[in-house]
Phi, psi and omega in degrees: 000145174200162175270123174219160170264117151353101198106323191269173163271121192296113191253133185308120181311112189284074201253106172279155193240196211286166186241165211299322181294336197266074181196346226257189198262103194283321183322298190299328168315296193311333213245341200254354180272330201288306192325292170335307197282339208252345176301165189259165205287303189317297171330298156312319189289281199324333191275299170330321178287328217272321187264342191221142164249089186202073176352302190299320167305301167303001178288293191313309182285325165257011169272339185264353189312180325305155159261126186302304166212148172004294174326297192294309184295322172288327161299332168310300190309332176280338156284333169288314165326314209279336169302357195271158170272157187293319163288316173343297180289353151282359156302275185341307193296303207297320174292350188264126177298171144283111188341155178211188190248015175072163193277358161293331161308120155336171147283302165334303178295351198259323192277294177303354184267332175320302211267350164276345163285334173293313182302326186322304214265329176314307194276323198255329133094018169214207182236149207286135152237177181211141149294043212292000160339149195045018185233135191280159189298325163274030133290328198297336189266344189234009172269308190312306200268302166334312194272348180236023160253336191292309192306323197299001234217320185312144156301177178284302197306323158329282187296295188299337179282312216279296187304314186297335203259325174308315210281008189237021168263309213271032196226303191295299194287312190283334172306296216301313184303319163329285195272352182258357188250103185313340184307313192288006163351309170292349203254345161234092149293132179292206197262303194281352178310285177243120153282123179089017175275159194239336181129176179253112154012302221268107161339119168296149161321131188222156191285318191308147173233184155250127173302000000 
């Protein structure tokens, strides 16, 4: 089934199956929220920017800590998100690659999404993002190509809301990985862990790719 427009390219309907929070380990949530809630605030702040680049948000969201569970904290984020001003989420944006199709993906496929990301970022003037959480991986190529010939068709003020709400999907899927996936242990040190550690650089794992 798919949605189509006038004009537009028919974009494949989007029935997402469970998502990294429903899908995760609770012992490791549990073990990976105690961190969270327990890190000193640069920290906590710097792993936030990592899932969202929006300075107010990672204030807010590690300014309400503790958090009871999983549940609360996306939610919080998701109440801090709705809060941004449209430049903040041009902020937000500014932090983000643009989706990409994986190393599996034709040449062909890889050269038309390169040239629909130029038009992309050319008209809207940030980088296309998609959330793909719930979506199995040999969906990603035809969520990815589909969404952004339909999107390139969007007015602006359109396509920034569509773009705030992706980029508050993969901000939500990159939280969940933060606290459940034991690799990221590092990425919130507690107060007795690193003293002076700031957090880590590196972006949790996300469905969103870069070409």
């Amino acid at each position: 089934m798919s949605s189509e427009s006038p004009g537009r390219t028919a974009v494949p309907t989007r029935h997402r199956g469970p998502g990294p929070a429903a899908c995760a380990d609770p012992a490791a949530v549990a073990a990976g929220l105690h961190r969270f809630n327990a890190a000193p605030a640069g920290a906590a702040e710097a792993a936030l920017l990592a899932c969202c680049a929006s300075p107010r948000w990672a204030r807010r969201v590690a300014a309400h800590r503790p958090y009871p569970d999983l549940d609360a904290l996306l939610a919080a984020a998701d109440e801090a998100s709705y809060d941004l001003s449209h430049d903040e989420i041009a902020d937000a944006l500014s932090g983000e690659s643009s989706a990409g199709l994986g190393a599996g993906a034709p040449a062909v496929a890889h050269t038309a999404l390169r040239a629909a990301h130029a038009a992309y970022e050319s008209g809207f003037g940030h980088a296309f993002v998609i959330c793909l959480d719930g979506f199995r991986p040999e969906e990603h190529r035809d969520q990815v190509l589909a969404g952004i010939r339909s999107r390139l068709g969007n007015e602006p003020d359109e396509e920034r809301a569509i773009a705030a709400d992706e980029l508050r999907g993969l901000a939500r899927g990159r939280l969940a990985r933060l606290v459940s996936d034991p690799a990221k242990a590092d990425v919130c040190p507690t107060n007795t862990d690193v003293a002076g550690h700031t957090g880590c650089g590196e972006r949790p794992d996300s469905p969103s790719v870069p070409v």
